[in-house]
SESEKOL-175850 format. One record per atom (N, C-alpha, C): x, y, z. Coordinates in steps of 0.02 Angstrom, whole numbers, plus 50000, padded with zeros to 5 digits. Each point is the difference from the previous one (the first is absolute). Layout:
<nodes>
XYZ...
</nodes>
This chain:
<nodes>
516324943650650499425002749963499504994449987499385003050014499414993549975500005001349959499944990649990499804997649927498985000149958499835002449924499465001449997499734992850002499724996850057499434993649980499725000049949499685002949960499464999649925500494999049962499624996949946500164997249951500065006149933500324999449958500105006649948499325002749977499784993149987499225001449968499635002850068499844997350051499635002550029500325008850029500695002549998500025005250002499725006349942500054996949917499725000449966499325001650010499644994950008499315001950023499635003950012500295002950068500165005950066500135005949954500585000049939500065005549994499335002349953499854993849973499435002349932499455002050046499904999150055499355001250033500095006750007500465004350032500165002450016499875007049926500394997049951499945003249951499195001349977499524997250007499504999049999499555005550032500264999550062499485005550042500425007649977500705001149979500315006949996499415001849942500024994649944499745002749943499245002850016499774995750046499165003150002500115007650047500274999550071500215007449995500215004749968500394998649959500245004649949499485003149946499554997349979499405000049966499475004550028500034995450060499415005450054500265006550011500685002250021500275006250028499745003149943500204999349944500115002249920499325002049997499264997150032499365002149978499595008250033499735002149955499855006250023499494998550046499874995950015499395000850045500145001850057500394996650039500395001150053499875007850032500365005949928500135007350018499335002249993499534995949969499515004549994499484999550060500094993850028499524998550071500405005750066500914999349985500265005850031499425005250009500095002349946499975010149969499284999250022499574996149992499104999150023500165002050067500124995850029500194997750081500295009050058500634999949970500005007750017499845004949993499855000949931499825007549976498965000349981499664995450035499575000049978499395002150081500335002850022499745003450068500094994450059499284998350027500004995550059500324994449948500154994750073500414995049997499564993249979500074996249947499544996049977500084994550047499604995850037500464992050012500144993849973499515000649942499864993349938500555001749966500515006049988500715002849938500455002450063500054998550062500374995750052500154993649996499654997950046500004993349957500314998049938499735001949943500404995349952500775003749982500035005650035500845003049993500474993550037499495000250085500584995550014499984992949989499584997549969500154993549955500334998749965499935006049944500765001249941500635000050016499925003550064500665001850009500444993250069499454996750044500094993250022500324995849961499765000749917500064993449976500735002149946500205005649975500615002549987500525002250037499885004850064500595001150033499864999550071500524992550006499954997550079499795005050068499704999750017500075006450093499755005749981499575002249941499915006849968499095000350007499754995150015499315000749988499565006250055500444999950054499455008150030500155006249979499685003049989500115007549961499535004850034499684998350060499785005150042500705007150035500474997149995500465004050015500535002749945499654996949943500655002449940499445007249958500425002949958499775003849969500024998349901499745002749972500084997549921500514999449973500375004150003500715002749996500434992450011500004999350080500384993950032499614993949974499414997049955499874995050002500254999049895499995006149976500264999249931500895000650012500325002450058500704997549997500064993350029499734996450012499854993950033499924995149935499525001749947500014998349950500504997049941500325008050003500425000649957500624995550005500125000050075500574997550041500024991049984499324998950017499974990049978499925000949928499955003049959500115001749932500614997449973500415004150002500765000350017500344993150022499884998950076500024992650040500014994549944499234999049979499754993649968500375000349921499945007249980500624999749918500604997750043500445000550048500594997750001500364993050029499234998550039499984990449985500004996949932499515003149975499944996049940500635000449949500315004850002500715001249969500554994050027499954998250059500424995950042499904994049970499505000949990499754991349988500104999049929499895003649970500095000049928500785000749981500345001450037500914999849994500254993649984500585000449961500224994349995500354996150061500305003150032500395001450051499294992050056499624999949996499614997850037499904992349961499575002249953500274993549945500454995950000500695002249989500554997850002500214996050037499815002050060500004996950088499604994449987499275000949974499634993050001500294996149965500105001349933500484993149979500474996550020500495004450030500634999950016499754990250067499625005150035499664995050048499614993849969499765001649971499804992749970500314995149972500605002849966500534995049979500224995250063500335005750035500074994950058499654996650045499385002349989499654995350030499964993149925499934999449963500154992749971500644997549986500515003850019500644996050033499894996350065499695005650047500054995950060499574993150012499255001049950499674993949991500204992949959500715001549981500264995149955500404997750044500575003850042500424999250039499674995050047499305001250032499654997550050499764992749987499864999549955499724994349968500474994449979500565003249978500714994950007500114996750073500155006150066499964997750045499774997750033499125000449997499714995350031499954993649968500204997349927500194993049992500614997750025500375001950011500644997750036499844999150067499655003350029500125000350062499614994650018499255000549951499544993350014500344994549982500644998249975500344992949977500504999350087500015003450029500394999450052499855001350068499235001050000499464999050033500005006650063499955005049936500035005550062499345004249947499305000750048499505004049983500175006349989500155004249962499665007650007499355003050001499544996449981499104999850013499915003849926499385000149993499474999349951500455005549932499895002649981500235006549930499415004650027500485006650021499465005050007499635004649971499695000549971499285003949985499785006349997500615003450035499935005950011499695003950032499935005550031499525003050070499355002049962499444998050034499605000149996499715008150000499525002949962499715005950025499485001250042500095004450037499205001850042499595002849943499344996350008499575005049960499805006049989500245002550074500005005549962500255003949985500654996350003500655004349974500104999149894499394997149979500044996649933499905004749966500165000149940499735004249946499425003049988499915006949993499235002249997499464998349947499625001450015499444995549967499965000749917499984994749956499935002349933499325001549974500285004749950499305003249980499414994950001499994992149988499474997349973499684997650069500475000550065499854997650067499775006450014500115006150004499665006149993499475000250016499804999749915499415001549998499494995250007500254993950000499524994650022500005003650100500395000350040499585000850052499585006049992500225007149964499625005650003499214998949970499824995949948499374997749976499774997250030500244995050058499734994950055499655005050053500435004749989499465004150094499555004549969500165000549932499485005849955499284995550025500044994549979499444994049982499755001950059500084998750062499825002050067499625006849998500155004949970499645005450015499655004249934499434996349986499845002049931499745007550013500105003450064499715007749992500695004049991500494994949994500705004549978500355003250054500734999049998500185003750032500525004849996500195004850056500655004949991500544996650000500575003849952500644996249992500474998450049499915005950060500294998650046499624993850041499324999350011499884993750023499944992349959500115000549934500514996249985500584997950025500305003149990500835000550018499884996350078499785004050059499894997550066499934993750002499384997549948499524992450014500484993649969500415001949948500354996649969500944998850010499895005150038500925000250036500525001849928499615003949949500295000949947500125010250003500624999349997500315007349989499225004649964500205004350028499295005749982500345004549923500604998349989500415003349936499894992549947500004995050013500064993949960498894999949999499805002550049499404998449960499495007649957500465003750017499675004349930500565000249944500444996849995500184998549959499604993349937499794995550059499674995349968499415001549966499755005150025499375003349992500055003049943500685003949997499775003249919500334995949948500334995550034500164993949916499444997249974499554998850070499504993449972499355004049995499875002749932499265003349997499544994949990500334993449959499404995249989499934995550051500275000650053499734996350056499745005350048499995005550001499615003450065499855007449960499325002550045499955006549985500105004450058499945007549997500035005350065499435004449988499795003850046499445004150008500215002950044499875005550013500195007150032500545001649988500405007150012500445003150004500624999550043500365002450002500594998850033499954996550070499605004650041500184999050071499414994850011499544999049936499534996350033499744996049955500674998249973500094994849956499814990550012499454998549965499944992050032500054994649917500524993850026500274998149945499174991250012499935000649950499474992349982500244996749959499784991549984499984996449964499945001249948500215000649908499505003649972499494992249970499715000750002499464997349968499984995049928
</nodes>
């Protein structure tokens, strides 16, 4: 069986990131807006393409492989819903178990046995002139395998591309310009009233600087 390379903490990490994005899905699924761009979208005669569009953005940025809906019906895109609903409550239950916890500690102990153990041996071994090389450091992460962005890195890039476009823009081209989840930035949007305002309505909604 392979052994995990990362370090406790950096599995840690991974999981908080992780925990991170369930919670903003979970939030987003939970928002009515979602059903109500639905219920517009189908039941409102011809087919809009601006409440296209931002269906399959929502649904891009919550449930993986789900964003075309030219072939789904309302029905199939609110059981689709419901379904990563469900999904994302029963990660977050996992993670929140002790059962998982338990494991991290469990692992970390021994990992400062084994760094004590190691450190004995490599003085002995250096008195008898046998290298084991440097004390390791632990595996490195890909960036972009790192933790998702914190709120204050957020919204510092989301105000940075605002600055760029003082005629404002849509949330979804936010989201696009900034490589930031299209659920994490109307979220940001309605925390931060004193940093930005909106003008128009739903589908033609544009978020600005506020002033």
């Amino acid at each position: 069986m392979k052994r995990i390379k990362l370090t406790t903490a950096e599995i840690a990490e991974r999981i908080s990131a992780v925990k991170v994005e369930y919670r903003q899905k979970e939030v987003f699924l939970a928002d009515n807006h979602l059903r109500v761009v639905l219920h517009s979208f189908f039941m409102g005669g011809k087919k809009n393409p601006t409440q296209k569009a931002e269906i399959e953005a929502i649904l891009s940025a919550v449930i993986p492989g789900s964003s075309e809906i030219s072939n789904r019906t309302m029905n199939e895109i609110n059981q689709l819903i419901d379904a990563q609903k469900r999904d994302v409550e029963q990660k977050l239950a996992l993670i929140a178990a002790n059962p998982l916890n338990l494991l991290l500690k469990e692992r970390e102990a021994h990992e400062a046995k084994i760094a004590d153990i190691d450190a004995r041996l490599r003085s002995l071994c250096k008195e008898i002139g046998v290298d084991l090389g440097a004390e390791a450091s632990g595996t490195e992460l890909p960036k972009h395998d790192r933790s998702a962005l914190s709120a204050s890195d957020l919204s510092e890039k989301l105000v940075a591309e605002l600055k760029n476009a003082p005629r404002g823009m849509s949330q979804i081209d936010l989201s696009k310009a900034t490589g930031c989840s299209y659920a994490a930035v109307i979220k940001w949007v309605k925390e931060n009233p004193d940093k930005v305002k909106t003008t128009g309505e739903k589908r033609g909604k544009k978020v600005f600087l506020a002033e």
